[in-house]
N, C-alpha and C positions, 0 to 999 in steps of 0.2 A: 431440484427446483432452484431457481433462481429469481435474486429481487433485487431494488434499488435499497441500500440500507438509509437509515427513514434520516433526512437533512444533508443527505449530498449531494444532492443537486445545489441547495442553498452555501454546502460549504465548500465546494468546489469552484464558485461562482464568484466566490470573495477570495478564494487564493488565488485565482483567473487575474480580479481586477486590481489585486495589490501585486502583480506581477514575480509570483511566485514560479517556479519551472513545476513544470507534475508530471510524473509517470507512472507506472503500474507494473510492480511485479505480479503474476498472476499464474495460479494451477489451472491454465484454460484450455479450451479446446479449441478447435478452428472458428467455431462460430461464436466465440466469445464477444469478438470486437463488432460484432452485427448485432449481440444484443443491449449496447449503448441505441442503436437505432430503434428496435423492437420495443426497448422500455420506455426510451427517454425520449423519442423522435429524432435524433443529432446523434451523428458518432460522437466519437470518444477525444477526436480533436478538436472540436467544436464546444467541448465544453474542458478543453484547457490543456488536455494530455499531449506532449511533446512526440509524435509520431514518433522518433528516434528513442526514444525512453521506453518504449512499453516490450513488456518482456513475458510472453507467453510459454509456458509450458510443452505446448504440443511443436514449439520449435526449437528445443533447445533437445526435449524428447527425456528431459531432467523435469521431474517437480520439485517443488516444495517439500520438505525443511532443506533441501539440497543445498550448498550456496552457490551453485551453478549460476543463473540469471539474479543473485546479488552483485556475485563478481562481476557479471559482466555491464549490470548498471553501475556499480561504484566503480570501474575503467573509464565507463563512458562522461560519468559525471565528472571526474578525474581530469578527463581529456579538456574537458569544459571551465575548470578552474572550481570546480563545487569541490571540495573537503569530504571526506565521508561524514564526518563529526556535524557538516552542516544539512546533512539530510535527517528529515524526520520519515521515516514510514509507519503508516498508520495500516492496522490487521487487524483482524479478530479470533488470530488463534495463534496463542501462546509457543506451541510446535512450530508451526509452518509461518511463521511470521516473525514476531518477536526475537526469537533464537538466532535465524539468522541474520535476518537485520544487525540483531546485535554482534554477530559474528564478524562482517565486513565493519562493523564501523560507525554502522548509523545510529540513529537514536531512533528508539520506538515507542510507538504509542499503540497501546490496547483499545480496539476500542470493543467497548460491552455494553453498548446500547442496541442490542439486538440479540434477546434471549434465545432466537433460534439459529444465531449463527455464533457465536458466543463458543471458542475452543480455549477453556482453560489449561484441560491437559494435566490435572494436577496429578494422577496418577502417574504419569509419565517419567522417568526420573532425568531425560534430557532438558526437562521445563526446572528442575530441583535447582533454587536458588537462583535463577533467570528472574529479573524483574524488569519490567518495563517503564522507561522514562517517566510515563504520562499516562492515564486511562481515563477516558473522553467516555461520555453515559451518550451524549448528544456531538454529532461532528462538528457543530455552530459553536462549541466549546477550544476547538481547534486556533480559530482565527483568535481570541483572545490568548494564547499560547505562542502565536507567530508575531516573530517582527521581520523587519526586514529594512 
């Protein structure tokens, strides 16, 4: 199952109008990018995602903890003059998110405001000693984090 997690619409909308770049690394499947429309009525460019940024799974045929479609958004951002250092990527699971964010470069942010999507993984010993930049309870905590 899948859901909007609760304030991103709201905080998607303030990284939109303070002229932030946004992408999506993503474990998805083909019909990922159709349910921004399903859920939210707007694709996913519509509400700020840089079509050339979004990095699905089922095209790269690599998921997640992979750094497959990290690589190849930190090239892209690269190409663009972005830094790794000045990316934030925001996950909710400690494995597939956080780890390799941290891997290429970027800075990450936990977020755990959503108990049923919420991967800490502490069993895991790939997560052992991995901490993440930031842990946001609510995304609207995000924008007071960013400058720009």
């Amino acid at each position: 199952p899948v859901w909007p997690m609760p304030s991103a619409r709201e905080c998607l909308a303030m990284l939109r109008e303070r002229g932030f770049l946004l992408g999506m690394v993503s474990n998805a499947q083909f019909f990922t990018p159709i349910l921004f429309e399903a859920l939210w009525g707007d694709s996913a460019e519509a509400f700020g995602f840089d079509p050339d940024l979004q990095y699905y799974s089922y095209q790269f045929g690599r998921g997640k903890p992979s750094l497959t479609m990290f690589d190849a958004a930190a090239e892209s951002l690269r190409k663009r003059g972005v830094a790794a250092d000045e990316v934030v990527f925001v996950g909710n699971d400690m494995l597939n998110d956080v780890v390799p964010a941290r891997g290429v470069g970027f800075r990450a942010a936990l977020f755990a405001g959503d108990s049923r999507s919420l991967r800490l993984r502490e069993e895991d010993p790939r997560v052992a000693g991995v901490v993440p930049d930031l842990v946001l309870t609510d995304l609207e905590q995000l924008s007071r984090c960013m400058s720009k």
